[in-house]
N, C-alpha and C positions, 0 to 999 in steps of 0.2 A: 920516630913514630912507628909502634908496628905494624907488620900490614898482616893483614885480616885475609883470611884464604878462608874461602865458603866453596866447599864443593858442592855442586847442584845434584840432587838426588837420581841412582839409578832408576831406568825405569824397569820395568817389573818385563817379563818375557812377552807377555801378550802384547803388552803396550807398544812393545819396541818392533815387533813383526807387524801390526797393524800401522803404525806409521810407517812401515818399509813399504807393504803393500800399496798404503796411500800414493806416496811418491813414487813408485813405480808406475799405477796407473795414472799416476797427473803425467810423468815423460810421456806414457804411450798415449795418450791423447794429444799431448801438445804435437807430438811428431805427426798423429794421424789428422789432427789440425795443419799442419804445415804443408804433406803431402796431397793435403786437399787442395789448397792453396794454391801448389804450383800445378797442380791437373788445372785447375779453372785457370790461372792464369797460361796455360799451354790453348786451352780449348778457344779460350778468348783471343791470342794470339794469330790459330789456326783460322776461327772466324772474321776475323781483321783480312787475313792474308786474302781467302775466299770471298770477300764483300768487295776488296779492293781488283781483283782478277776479274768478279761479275761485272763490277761497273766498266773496266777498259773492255770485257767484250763485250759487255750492252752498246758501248762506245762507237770502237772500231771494229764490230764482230764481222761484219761485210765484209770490209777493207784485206782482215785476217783470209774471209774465206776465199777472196780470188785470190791473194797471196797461195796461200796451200793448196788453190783448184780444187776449191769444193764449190762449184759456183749452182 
């Protein structure tokens, strides 16, 4: 049987710079999506850390201060 070779058509110069530009800015969004991403998950992280500190000195913040003499 023979085999059939279709080559798919060049594209024309504009065509082919505007799909590069496309895909160029689709990477820089996806990355500027990603780096967003881990800022909020850092800032979230940070806020965890600080909710968890509040509460043990809401807690034992006394306890702390004659510990250190700050009474």
């Amino acid at each position: 049987m023979p085999v059939l070779h279709i080559e798919r058509p060049r594209l024309r110069r504009e065509m082919r710079d505007a799909l590069k530009r496309h895909i160029l800015r689709e990477r820089q969004r996806k990355k500027e999506e990603a780096d967003a991403n881990e800022a909020d998950k850092q800032r979230r992280r940070a806020e965890k850390v600080f909710q968890e500190f509040y509460s043990l000195i809401k807690c034992y913040g006394e306890g702390i201060r004659i510990v250190l003499g700050f009474h």
